[in-house]
Rosetta silent file (secondary structure, phi, psi, omega in degrees, C-alpha in Angstrom):
SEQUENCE: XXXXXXXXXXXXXXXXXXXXXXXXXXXXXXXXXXXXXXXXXXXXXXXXXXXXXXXXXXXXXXXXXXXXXXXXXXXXXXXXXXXXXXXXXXXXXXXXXXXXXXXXXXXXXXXXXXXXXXXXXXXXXXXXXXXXXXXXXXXXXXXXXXXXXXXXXXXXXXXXXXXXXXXXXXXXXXXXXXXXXXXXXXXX
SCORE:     score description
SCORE:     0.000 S_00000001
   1 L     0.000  -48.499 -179.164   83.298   93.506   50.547 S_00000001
   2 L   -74.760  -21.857  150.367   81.703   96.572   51.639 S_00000001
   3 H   -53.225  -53.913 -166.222   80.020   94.834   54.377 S_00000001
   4 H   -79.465   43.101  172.919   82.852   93.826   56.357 S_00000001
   5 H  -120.531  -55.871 -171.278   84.751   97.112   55.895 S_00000001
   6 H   -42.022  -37.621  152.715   81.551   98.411   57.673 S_00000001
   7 L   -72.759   -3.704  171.025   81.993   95.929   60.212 S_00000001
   8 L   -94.275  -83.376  179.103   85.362   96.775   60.557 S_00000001
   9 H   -59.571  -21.878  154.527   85.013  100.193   60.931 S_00000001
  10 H   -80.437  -34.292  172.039   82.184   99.948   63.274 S_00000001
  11 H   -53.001  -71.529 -156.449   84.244   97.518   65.300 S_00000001
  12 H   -52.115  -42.714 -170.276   87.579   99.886   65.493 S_00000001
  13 H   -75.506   -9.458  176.168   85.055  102.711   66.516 S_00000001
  14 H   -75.374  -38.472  126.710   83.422  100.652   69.294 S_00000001
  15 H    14.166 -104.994 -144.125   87.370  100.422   70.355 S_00000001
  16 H   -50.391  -28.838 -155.482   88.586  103.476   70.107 S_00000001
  17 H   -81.849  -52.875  164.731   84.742  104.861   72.419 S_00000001
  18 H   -29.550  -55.502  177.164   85.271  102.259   74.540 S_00000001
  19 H   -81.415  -30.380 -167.737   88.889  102.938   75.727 S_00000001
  20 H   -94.805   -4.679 -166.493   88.520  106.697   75.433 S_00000001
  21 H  -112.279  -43.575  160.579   85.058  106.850   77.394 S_00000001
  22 H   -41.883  -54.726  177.988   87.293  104.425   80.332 S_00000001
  23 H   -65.238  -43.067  149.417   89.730  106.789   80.160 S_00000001
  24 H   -47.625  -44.921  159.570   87.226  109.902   81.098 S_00000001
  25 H   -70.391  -21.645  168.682   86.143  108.030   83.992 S_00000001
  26 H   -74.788  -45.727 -154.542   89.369  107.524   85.723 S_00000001
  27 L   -44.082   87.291  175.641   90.283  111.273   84.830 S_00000001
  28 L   -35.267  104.461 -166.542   89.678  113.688   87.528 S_00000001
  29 L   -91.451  177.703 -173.583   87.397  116.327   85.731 S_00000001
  30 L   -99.130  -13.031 -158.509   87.496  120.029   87.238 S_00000001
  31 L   -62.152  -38.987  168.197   84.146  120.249   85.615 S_00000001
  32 L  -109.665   51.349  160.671   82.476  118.318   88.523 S_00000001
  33 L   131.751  141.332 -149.603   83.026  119.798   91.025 S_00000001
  34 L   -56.375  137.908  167.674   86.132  121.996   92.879 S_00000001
  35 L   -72.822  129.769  176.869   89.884  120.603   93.096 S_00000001
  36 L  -122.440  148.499  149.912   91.203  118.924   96.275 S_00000001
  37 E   -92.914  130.257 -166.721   93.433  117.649   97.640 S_00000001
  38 E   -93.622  100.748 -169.864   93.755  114.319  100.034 S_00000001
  39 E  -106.478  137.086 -128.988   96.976  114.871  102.456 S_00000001
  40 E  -130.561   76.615  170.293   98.264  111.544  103.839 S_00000001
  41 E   -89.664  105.538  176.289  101.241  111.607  106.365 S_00000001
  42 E   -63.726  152.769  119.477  103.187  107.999  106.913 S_00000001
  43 E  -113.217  144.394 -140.057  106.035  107.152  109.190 S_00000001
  44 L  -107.294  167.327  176.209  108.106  104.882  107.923 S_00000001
  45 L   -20.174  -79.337  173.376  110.357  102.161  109.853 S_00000001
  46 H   -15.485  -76.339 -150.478  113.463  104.122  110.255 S_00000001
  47 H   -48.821  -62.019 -169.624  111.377  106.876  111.619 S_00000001
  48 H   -69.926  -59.581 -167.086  109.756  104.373  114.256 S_00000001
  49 H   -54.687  -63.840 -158.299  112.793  102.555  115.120 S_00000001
  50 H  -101.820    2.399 -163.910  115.197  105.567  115.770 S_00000001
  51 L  -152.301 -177.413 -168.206  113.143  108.726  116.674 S_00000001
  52 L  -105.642  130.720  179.188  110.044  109.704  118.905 S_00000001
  53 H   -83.279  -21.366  158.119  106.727  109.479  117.833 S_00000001
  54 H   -36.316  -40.235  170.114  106.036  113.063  118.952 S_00000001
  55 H   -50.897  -59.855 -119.113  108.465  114.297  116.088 S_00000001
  56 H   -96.910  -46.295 -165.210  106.588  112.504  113.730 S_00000001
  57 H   -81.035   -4.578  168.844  103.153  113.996  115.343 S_00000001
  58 H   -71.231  -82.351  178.348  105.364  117.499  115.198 S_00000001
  59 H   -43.572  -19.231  146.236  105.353  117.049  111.511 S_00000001
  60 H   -60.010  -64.405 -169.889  101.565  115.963  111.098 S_00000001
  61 H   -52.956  -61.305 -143.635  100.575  119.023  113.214 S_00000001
  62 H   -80.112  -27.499  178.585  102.612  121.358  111.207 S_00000001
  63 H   -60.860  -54.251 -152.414  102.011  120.171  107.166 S_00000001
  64 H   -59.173  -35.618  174.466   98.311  120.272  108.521 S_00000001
  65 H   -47.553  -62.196  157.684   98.781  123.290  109.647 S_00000001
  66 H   -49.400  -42.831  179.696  100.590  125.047  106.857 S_00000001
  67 H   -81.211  -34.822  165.771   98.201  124.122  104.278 S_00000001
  68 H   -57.262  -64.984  163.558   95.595  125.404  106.194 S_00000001
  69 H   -17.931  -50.512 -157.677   97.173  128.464  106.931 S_00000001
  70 L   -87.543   11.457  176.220   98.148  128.676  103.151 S_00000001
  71 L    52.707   46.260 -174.270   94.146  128.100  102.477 S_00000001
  72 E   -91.623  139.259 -165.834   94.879  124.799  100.505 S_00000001
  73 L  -103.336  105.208 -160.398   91.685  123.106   99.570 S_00000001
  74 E  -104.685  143.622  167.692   91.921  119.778  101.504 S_00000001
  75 L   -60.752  166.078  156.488   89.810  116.793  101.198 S_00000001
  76 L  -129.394  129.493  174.873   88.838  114.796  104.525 S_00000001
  77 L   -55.878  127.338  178.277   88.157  111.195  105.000 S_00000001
  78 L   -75.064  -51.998 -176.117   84.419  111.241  106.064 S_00000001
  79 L   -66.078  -25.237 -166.373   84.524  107.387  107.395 S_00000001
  80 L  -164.903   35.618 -170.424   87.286  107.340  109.509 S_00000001
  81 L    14.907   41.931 -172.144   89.180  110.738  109.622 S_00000001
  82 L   -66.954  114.481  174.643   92.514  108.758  108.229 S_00000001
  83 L  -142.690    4.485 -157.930   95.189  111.587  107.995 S_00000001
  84 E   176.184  139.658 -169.069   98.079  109.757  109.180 S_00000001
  85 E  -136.417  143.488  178.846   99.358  106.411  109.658 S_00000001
  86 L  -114.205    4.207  165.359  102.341  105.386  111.996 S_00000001
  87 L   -99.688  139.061  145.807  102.699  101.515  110.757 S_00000001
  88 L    -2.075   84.331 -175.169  103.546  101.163  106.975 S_00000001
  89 L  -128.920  131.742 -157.472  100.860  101.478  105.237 S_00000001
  90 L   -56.592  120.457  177.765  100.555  100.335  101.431 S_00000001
  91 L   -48.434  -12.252  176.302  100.333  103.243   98.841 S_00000001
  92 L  -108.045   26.980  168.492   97.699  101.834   97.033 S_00000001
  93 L  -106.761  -62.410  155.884   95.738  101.643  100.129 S_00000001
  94 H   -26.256  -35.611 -160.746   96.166  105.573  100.708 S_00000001
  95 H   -87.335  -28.041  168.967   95.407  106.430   97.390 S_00000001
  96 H   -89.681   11.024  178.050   92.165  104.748   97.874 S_00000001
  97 H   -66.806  -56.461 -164.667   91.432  106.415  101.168 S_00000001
  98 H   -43.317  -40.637 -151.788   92.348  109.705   98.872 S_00000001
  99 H   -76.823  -61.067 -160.961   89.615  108.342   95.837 S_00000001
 100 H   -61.295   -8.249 -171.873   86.528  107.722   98.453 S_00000001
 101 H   -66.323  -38.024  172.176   87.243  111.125   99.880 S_00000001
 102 L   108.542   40.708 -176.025   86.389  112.740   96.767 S_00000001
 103 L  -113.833  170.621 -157.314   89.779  114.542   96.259 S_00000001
 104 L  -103.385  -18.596 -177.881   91.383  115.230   93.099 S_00000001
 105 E  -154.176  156.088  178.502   94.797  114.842   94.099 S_00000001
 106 E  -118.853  122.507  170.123   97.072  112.949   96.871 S_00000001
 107 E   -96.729   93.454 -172.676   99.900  114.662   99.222 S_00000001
 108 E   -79.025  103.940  179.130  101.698  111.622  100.413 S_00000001
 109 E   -97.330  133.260  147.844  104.516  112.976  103.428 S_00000001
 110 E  -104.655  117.044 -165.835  106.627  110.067  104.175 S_00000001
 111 E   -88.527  132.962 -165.682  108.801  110.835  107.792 S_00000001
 112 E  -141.524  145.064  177.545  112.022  108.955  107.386 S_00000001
 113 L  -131.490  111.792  158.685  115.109  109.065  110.638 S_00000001
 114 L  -111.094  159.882 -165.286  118.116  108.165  107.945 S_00000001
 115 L   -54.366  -18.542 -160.231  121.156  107.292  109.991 S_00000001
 116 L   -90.253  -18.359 -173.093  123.018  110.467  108.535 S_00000001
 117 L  -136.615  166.281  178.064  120.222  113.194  109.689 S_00000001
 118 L   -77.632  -15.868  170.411  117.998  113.788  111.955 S_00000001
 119 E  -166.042  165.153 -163.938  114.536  113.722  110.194 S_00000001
 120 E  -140.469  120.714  149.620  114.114  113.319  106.121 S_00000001
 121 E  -109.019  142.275  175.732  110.384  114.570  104.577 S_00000001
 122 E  -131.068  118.278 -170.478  109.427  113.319  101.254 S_00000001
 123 E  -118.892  134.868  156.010  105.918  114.857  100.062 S_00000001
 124 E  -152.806  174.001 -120.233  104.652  113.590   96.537 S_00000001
 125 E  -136.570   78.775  176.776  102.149  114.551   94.784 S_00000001
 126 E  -130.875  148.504 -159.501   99.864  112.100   92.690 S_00000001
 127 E   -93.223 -156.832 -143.438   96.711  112.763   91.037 S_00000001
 128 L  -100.708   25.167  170.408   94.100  110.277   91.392 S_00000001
 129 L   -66.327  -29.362 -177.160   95.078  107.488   87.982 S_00000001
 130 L   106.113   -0.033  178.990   97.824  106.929   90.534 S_00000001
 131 L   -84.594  137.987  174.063  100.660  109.219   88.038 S_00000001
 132 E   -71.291  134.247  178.593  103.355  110.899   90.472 S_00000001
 133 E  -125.975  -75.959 -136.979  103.498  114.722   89.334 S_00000001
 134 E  -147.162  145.849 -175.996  105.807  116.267   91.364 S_00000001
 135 E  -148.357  127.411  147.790  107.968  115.100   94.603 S_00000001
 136 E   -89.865  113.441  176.334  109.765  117.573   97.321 S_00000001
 137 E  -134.729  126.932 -179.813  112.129  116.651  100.190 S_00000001
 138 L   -70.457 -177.937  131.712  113.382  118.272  103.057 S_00000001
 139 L  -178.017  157.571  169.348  116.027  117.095  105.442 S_00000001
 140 E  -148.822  136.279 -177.033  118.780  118.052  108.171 S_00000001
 141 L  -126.823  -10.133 -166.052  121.636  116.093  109.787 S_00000001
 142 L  -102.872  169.677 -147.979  123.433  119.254  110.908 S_00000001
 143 L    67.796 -168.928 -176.928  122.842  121.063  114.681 S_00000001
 144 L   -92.329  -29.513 -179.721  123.279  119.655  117.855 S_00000001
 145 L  -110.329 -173.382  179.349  119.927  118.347  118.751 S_00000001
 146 L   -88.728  -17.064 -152.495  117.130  116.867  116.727 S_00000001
 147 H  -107.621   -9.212  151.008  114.644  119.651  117.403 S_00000001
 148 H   -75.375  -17.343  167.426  116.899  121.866  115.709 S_00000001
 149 H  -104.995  -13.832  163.194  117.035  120.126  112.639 S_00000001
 150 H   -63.145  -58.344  176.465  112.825  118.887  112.806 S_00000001
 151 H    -5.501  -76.232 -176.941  113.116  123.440  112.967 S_00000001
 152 H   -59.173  -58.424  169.000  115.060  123.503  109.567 S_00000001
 153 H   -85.712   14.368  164.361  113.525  120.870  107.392 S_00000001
 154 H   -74.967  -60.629 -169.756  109.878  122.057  108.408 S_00000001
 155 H   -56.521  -92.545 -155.083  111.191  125.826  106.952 S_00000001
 156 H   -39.429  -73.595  168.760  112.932  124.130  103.936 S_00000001
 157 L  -141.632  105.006  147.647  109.580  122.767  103.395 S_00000001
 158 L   -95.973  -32.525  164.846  107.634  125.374  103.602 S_00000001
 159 H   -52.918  -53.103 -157.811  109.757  126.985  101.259 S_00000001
 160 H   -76.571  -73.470 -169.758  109.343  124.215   98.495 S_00000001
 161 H   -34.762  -42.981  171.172  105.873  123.735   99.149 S_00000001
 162 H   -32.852  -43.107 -167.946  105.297  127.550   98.889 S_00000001
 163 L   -58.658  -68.229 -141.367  106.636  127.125   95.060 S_00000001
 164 L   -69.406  -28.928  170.942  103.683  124.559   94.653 S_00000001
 165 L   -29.971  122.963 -177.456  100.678  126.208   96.347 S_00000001
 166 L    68.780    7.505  167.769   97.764  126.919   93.529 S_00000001
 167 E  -110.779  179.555  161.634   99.300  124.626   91.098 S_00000001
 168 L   -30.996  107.136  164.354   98.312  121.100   90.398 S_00000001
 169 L   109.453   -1.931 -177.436   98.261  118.754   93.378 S_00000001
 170 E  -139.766  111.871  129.999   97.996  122.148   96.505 S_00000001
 171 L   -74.559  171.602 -165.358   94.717  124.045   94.647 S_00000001
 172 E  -124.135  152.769 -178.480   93.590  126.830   96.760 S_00000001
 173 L   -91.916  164.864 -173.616   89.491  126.546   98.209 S_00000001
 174 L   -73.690  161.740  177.308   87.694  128.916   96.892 S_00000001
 175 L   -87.373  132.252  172.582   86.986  132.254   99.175 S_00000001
 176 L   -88.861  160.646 -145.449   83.828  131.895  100.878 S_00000001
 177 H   -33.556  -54.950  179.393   80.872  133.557   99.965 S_00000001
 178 H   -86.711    5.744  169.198   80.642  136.355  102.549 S_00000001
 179 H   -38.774  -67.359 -152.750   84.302  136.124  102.768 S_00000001
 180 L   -75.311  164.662 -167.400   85.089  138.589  100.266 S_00000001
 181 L  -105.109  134.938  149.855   85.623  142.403  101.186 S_00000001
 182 L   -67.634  135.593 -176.722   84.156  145.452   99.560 S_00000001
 183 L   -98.216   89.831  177.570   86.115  148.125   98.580 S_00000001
 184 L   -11.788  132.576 -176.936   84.546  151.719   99.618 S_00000001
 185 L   -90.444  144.472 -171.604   83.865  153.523   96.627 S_00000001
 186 L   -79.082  146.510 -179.706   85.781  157.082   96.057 S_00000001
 187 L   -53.558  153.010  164.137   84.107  160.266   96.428 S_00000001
 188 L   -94.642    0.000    0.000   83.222  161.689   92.712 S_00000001
């Protein structure tokens, strides 16, 4: 009897190490090594059909931009500098562009033309198991021209994205070394 409870109980823990040591290896740890993020902009069908691809490379320029600007610590594809795709291209194909990059997290923009507005952005956010943490969207259907409403949902989000900046899925790079400033010391 007490062998197979021994055997039992050495089985379940060969289990539970097993699933929980799998589970550490998908996990992005912080421990090795700094958090990044991999930012991915599609345009989807709509977008392609009904709009210009210069909008859509207005809105590539400017997230890239903005995150720089906002010192967001971005990943880069080394093989094939993949930052943007303007056919469809399947989310679990991005996310593994995102994995070989070595980032920690994925910004997925999708550019959408819905019939009612003039340009639609939908940025989400997933880290790299493939879980969705957070999703933002932008849009305008109102002015007279288009380039007044690309204008409006860039600022709308910049706004949202502002909220996210230094949290989970936008980490900030670290300042580099000679980067930082000394502060003159006061007379005594």
């Amino acid at each position: 009897m007490t062998l197979r409870l021994s055997i039992l109980i050495g089985f379940a823990l060969a289990i539970v190490f097993c699933f929980s040591s799998e589970a550490l290896s998908q996990a992005p740890s912080s421990a090795s090594g700094p958090q990044t993020v991999f930012v991915f902009v599609q345009r989807a069908s709509s977008h392609v059909k009904y709009s210009k691809p210069e909008v859509f490379h207005d809105v590539l320029d400017d997230v890239m931009g903005y995150l720089k600007q906002k010192n967001v610590a971005m990943a880069s594809d080394e093989f094939g500098n993949r930052t943007h795709s303007e056919d469809e291209m399947p989310l679990a194909t991005v996310q593994g562009i995102a994995r070989d990059s070595g980032a920690t997290h994925l910004l997925y923009a999708l550019v959408e033309r819905p019939v009612t507005k003039w340009i639609k952005v939908t940025v989400r956010c997933y880290d790299m198991a493939g879980q969705q943490l957070w999703q933002e969207e932008a849009a305008s259907g109102g002015g007279l021209s288009g380039e007044h409403g690309l204008r409006v949902t860039l600022d709308r989000l910049h706004a949202q994205l502002d909220k996210r900046i230094g949290q989970p899925g936008l980490p900030l790079a670290a300042p580099a070394a000679g980067s930082m400033q000394t502060v003159p010391q006061l007379p005594q």
